[in-house]
TISEZA-566196 format. One record per residue (C-alpha): x, y, z; residue number from 1; chain. Coordinates in steps of 0.1 Angstrom, whole numbers, padded with zeros to 4 digits. Layout:
# residues N
r east:X&north:Y&up:Z&resi:NUM&chain:A
...
# end
This chain:
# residues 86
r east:-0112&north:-0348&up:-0807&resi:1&chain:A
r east:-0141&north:-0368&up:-0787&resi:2&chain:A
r east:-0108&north:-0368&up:-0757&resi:3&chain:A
r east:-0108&north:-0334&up:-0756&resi:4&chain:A
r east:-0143&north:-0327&up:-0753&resi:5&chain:A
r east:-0150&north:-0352&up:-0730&resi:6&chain:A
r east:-0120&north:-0337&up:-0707&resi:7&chain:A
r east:-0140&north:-0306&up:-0715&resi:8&chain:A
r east:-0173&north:-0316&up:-0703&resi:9&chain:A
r east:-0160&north:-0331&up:-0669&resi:10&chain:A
r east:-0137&north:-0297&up:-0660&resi:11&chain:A
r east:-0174&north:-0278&up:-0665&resi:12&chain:A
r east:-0192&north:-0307&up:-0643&resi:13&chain:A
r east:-0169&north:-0301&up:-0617&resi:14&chain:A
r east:-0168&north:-0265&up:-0617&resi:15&chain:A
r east:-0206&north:-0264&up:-0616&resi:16&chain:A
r east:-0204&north:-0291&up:-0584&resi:17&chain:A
r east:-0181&north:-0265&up:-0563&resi:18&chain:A
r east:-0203&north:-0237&up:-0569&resi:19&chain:A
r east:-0238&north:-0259&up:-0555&resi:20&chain:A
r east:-0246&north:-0254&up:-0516&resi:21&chain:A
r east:-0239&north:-0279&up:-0494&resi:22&chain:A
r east:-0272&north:-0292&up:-0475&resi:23&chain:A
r east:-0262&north:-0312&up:-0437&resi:24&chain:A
r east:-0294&north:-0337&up:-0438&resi:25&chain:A
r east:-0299&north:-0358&up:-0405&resi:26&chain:A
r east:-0313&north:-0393&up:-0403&resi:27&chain:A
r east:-0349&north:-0392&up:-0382&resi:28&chain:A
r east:-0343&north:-0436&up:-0371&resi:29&chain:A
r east:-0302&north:-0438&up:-0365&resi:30&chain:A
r east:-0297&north:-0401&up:-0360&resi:31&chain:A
r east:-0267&north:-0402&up:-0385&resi:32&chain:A
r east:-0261&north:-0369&up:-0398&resi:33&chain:A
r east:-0246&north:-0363&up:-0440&resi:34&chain:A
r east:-0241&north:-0337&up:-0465&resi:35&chain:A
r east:-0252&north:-0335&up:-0499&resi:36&chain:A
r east:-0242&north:-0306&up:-0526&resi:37&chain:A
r east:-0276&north:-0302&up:-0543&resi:38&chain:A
r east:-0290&north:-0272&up:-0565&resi:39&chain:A
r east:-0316&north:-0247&up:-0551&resi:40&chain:A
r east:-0343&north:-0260&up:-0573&resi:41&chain:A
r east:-0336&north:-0300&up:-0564&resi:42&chain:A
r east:-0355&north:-0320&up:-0541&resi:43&chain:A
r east:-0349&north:-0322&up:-0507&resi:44&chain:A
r east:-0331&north:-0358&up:-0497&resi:45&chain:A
r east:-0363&north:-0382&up:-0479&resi:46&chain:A
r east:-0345&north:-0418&up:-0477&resi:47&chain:A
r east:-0312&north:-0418&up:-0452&resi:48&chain:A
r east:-0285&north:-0431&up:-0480&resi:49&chain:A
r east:-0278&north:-0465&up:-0451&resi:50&chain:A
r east:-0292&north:-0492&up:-0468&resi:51&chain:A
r east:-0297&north:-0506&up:-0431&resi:52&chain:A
r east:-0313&north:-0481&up:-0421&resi:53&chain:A
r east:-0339&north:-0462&up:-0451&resi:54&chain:A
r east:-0354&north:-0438&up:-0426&resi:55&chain:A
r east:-0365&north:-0408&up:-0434&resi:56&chain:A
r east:-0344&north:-0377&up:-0432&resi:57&chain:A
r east:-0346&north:-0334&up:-0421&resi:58&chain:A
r east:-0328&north:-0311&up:-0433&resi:59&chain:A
r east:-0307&north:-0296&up:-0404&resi:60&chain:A
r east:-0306&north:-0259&up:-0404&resi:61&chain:A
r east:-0272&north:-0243&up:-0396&resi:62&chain:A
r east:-0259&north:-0210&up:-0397&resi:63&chain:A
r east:-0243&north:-0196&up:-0428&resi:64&chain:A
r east:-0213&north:-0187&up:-0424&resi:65&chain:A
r east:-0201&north:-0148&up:-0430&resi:66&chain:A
r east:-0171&north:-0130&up:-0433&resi:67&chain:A
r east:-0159&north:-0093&up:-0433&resi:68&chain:A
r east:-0141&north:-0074&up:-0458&resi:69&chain:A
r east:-0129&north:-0048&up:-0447&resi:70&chain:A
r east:-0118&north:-0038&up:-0409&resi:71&chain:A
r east:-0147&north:-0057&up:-0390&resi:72&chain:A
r east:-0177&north:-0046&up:-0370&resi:73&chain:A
r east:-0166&north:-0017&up:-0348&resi:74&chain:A
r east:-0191&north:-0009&up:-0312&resi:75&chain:A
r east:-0186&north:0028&up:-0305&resi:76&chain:A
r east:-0195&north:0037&up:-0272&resi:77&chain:A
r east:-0216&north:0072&up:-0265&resi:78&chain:A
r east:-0219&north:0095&up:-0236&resi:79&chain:A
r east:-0247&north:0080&up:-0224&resi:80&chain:A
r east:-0231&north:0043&up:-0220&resi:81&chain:A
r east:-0249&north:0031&up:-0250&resi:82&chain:A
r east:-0232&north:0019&up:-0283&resi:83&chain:A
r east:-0237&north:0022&up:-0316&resi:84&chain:A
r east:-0225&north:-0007&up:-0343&resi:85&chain:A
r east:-0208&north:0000&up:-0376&resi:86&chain:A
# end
């Protein structure tokens, strides 16, 4: 029984892991960048993970990325050579 819920326990862990954002952090003394999957409500990262190194780290702002459902963004051009976006 303990087997079971134990299994139970780490299948939940996991699936709570996959659904947390994934933060790109960048090292501010060796410039070595890293990822981290961290809640919205955790602390930033402020030590590079390098035990060499122990600088502190940004976190490096990317672009999310975005997909479309359907057929896509369409430009429609009018008479007077402008267009219009839907």
């Amino acid at each position: 029984m303990v087997d079971i819920l134990e299994k139970i326990k780490t299948i939940i862990f996991r699936l709570k892991e996959e659904e947390l954002p994934t933060y790109v952090y960048q090292c501010l003394k060796c410039t070595a960048k890293f990822e981290k999957k961290q809640g919205y409500h955790d602390a930033p990262l402020e030590e590079c993970p390098d035990p060499d190194c122990g600088g502190k780290v940004a976190r490096v702002i990317q672009a999310t990325p975005f997909y479309f459902k359907k057929e896509g963004l369409r430009a429609e051009k009018q008479k007077d050579g402008s267009r219009i976006y839907s």
